[in-house]
PDB file of N, CA, C and O in Angstrom, chain B, residues numbered from 101:
ATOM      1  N   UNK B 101       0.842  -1.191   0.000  1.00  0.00           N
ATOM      2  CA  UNK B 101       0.000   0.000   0.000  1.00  0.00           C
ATOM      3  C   UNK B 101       0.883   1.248   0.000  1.00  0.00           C
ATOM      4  O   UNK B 101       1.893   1.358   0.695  1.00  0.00           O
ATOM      5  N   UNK B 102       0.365   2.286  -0.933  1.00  0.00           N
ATOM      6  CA  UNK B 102       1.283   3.252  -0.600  1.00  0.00           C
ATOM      7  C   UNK B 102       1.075   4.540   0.337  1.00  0.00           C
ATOM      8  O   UNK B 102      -0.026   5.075   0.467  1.00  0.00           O
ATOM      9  N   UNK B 103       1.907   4.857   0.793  1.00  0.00           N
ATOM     10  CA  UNK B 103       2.032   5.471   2.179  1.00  0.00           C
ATOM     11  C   UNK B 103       1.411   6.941   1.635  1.00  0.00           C
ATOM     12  O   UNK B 103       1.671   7.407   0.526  1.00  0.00           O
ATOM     13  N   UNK B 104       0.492   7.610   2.689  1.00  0.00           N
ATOM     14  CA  UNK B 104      -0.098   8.925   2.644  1.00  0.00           C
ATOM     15  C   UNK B 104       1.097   9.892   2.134  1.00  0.00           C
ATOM     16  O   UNK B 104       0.891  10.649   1.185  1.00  0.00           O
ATOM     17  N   UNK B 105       2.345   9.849   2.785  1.00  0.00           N
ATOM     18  CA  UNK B 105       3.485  10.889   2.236  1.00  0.00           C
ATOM     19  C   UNK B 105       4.011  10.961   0.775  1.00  0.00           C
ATOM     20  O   UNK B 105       4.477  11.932   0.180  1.00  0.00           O
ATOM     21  N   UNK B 106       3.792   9.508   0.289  1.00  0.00           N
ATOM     22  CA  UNK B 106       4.129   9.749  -1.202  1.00  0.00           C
ATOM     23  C   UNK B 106       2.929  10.715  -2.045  1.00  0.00           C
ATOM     24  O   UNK B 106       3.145  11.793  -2.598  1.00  0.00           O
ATOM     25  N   UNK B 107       1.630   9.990  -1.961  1.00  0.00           N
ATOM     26  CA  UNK B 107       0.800  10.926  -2.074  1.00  0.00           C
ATOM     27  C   UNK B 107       1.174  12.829  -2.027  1.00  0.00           C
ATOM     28  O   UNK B 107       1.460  13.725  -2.822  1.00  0.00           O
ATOM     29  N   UNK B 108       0.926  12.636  -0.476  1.00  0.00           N
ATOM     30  CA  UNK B 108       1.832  14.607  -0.554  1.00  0.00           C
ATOM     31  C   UNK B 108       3.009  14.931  -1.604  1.00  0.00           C
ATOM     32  O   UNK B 108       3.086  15.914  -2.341  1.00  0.00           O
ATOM     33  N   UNK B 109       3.879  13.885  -1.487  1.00  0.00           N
ATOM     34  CA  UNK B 109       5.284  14.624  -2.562  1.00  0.00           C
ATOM     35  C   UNK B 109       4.932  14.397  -3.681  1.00  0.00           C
ATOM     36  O   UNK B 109       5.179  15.345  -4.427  1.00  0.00           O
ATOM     37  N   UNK B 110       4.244  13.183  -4.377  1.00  0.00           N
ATOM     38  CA  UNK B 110       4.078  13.503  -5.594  1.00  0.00           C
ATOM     39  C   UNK B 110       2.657  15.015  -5.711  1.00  0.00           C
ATOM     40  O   UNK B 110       2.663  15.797  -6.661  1.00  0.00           O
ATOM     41  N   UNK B 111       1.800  15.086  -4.768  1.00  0.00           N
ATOM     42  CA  UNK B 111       1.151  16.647  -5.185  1.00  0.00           C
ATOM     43  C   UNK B 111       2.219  17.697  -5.183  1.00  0.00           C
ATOM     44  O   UNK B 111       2.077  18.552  -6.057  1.00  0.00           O
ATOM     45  N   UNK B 112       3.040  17.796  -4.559  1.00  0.00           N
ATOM     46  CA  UNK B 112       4.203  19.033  -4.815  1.00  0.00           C
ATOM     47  C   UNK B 112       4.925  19.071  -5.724  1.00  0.00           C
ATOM     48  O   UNK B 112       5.100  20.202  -6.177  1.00  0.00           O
ATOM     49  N   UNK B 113       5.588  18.050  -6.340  1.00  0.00           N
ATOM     50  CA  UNK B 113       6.168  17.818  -7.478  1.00  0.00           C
ATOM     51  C   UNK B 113       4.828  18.132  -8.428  1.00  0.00           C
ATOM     52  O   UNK B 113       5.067  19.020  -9.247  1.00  0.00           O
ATOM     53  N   UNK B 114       3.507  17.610  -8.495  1.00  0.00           N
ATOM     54  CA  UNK B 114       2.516  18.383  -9.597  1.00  0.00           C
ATOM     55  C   UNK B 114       2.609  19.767  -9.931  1.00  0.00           C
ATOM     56  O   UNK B 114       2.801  20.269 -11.039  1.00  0.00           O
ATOM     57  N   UNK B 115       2.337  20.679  -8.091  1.00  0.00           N
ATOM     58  CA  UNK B 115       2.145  21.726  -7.932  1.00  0.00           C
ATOM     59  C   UNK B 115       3.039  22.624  -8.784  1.00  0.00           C
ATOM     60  O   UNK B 115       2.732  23.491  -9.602  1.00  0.00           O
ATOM     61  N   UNK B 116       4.679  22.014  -8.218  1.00  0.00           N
ATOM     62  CA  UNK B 116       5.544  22.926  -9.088  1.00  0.00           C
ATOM     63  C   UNK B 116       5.589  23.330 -10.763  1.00  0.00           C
ATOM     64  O   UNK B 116       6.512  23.974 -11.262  1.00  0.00           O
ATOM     65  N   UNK B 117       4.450  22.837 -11.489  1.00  0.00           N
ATOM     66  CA  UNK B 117       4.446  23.081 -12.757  1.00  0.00           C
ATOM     67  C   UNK B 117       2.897  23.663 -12.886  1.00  0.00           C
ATOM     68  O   UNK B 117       2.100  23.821 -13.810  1.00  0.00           O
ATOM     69  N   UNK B 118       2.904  23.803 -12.025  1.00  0.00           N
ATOM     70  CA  UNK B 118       1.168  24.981 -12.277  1.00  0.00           C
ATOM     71  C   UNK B 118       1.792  26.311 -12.691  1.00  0.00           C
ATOM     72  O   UNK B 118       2.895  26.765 -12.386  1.00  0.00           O
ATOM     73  N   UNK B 119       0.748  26.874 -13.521  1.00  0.00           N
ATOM     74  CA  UNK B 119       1.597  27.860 -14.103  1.00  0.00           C
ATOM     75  C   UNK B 119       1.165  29.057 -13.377  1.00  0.00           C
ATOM     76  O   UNK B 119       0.575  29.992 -13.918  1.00  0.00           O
ATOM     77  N   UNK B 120       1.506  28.998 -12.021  1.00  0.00           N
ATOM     78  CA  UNK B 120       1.047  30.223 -10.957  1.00  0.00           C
ATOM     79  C   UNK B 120       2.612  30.332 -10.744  1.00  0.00           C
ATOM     80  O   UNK B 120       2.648  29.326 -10.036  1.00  0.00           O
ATOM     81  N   UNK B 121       3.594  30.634 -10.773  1.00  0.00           N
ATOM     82  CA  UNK B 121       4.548  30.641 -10.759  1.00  0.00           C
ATOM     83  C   UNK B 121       5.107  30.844  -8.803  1.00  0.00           C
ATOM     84  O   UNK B 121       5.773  30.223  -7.975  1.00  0.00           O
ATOM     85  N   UNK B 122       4.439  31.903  -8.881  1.00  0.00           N
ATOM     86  CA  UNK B 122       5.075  32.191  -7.186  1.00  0.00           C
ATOM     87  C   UNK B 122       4.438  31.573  -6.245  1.00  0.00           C
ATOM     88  O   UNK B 122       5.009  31.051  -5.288  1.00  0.00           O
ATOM     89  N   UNK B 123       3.138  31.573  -6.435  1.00  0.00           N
ATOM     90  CA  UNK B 123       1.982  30.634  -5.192  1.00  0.00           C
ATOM     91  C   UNK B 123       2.234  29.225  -5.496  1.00  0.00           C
ATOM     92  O   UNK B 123       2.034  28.462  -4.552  1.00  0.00           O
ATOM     93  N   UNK B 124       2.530  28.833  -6.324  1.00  0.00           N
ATOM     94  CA  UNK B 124       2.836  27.162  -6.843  1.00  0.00           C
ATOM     95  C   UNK B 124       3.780  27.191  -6.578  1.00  0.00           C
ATOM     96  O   UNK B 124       3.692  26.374  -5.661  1.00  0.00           O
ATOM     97  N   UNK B 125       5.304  27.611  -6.582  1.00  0.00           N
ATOM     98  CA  UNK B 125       6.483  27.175  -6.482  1.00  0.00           C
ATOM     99  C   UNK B 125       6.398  27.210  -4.842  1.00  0.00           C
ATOM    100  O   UNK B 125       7.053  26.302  -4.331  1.00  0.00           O
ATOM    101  N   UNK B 126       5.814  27.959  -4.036  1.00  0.00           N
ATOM    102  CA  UNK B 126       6.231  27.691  -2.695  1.00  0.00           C
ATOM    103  C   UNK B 126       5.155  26.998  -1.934  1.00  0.00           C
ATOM    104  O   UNK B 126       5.326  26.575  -0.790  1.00  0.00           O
ATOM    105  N   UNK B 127       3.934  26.882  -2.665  1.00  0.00           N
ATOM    106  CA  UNK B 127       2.948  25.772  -2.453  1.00  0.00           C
ATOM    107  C   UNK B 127       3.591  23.937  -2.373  1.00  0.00           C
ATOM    108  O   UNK B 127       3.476  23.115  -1.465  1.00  0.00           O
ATOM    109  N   UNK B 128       4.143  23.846  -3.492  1.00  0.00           N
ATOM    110  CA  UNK B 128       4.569  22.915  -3.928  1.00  0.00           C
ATOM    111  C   UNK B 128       6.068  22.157  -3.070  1.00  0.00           C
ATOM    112  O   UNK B 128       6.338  20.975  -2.857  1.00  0.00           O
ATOM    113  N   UNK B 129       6.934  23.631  -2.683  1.00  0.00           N
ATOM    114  CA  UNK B 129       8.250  23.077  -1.944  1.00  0.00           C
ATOM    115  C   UNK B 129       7.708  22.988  -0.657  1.00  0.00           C
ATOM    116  O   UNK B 129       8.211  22.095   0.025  1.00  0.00           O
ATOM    117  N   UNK B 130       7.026  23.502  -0.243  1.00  0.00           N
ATOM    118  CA  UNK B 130       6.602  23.049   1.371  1.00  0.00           C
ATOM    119  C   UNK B 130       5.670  22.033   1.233  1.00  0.00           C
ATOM    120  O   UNK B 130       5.523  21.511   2.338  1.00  0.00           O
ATOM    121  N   UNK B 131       4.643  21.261   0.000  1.00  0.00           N
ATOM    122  CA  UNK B 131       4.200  20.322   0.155  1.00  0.00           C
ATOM    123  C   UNK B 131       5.276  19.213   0.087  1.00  0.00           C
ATOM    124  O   UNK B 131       5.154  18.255   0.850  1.00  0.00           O
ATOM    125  N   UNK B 132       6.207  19.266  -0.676  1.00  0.00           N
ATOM    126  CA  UNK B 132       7.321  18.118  -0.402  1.00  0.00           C
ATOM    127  C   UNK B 132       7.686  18.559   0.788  1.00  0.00           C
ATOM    128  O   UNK B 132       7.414  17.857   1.762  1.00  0.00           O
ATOM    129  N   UNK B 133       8.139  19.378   0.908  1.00  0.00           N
ATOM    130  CA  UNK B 133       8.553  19.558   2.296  1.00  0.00           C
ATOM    131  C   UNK B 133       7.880  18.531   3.929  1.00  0.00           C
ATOM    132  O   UNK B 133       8.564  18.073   4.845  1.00  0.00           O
ATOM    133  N   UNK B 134       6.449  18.473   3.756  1.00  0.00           N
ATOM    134  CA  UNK B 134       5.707  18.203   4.848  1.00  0.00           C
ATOM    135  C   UNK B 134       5.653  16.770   4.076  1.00  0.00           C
ATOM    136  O   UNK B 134       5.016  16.072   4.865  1.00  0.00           O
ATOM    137  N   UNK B 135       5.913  16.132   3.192  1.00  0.00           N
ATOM    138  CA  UNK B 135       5.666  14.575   3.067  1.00  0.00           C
ATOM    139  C   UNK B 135       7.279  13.835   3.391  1.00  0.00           C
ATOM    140  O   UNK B 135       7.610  12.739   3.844  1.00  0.00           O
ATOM    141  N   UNK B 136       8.033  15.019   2.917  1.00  0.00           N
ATOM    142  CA  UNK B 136       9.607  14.180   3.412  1.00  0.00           C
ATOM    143  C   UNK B 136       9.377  14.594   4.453  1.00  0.00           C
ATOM    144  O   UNK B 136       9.808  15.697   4.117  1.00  0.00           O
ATOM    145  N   UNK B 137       9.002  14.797   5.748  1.00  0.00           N
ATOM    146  CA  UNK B 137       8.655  14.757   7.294  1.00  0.00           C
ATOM    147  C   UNK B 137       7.806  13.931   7.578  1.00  0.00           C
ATOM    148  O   UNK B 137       7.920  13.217   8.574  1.00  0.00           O
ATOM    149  N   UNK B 138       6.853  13.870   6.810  1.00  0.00           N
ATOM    150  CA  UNK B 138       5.692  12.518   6.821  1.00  0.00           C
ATOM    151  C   UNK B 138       6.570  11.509   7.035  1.00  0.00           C
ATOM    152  O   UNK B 138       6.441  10.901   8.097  1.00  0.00           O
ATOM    153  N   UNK B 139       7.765  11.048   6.001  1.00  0.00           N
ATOM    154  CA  UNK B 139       8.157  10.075   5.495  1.00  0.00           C
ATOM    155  C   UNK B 139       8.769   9.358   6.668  1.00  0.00           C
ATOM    156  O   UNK B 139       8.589   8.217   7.095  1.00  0.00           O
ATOM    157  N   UNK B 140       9.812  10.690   7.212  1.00  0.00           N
ATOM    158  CA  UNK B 140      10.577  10.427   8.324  1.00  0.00           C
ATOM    159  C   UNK B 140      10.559  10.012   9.718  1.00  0.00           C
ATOM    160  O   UNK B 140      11.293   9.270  10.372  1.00  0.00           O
ATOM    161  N   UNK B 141       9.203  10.901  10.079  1.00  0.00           N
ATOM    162  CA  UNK B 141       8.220  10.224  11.095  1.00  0.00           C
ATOM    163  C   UNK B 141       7.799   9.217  11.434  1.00  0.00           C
ATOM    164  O   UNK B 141       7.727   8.655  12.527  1.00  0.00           O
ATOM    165  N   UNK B 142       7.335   8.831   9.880  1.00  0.00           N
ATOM    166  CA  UNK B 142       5.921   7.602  10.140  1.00  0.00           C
ATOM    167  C   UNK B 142       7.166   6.594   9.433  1.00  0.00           C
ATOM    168  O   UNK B 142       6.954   5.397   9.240  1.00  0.00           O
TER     169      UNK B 142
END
């Protein structure tokens, strides 16, 4: 089964190619951000 955190990093890795440039790029690095902590945690 795959784990809730991959889920999150692959949405941030999506995010970063929305073409909102500034709200997506830091949308996106703090959603990886909070799944590589997911990862590490759980």
């Amino acid at each position: 089964m795959v784990r809730l955190s991959t889920y999150v990093i692959l949405a941030g890795v999506v995010m970063l190619f929305v073409p909102i440039p500034p709200i997506a790029t830091i949308l996106g690095v703090l959603t990886i951000g909070i799944g590589v902590v997911m990862r590490l945690l759980g």
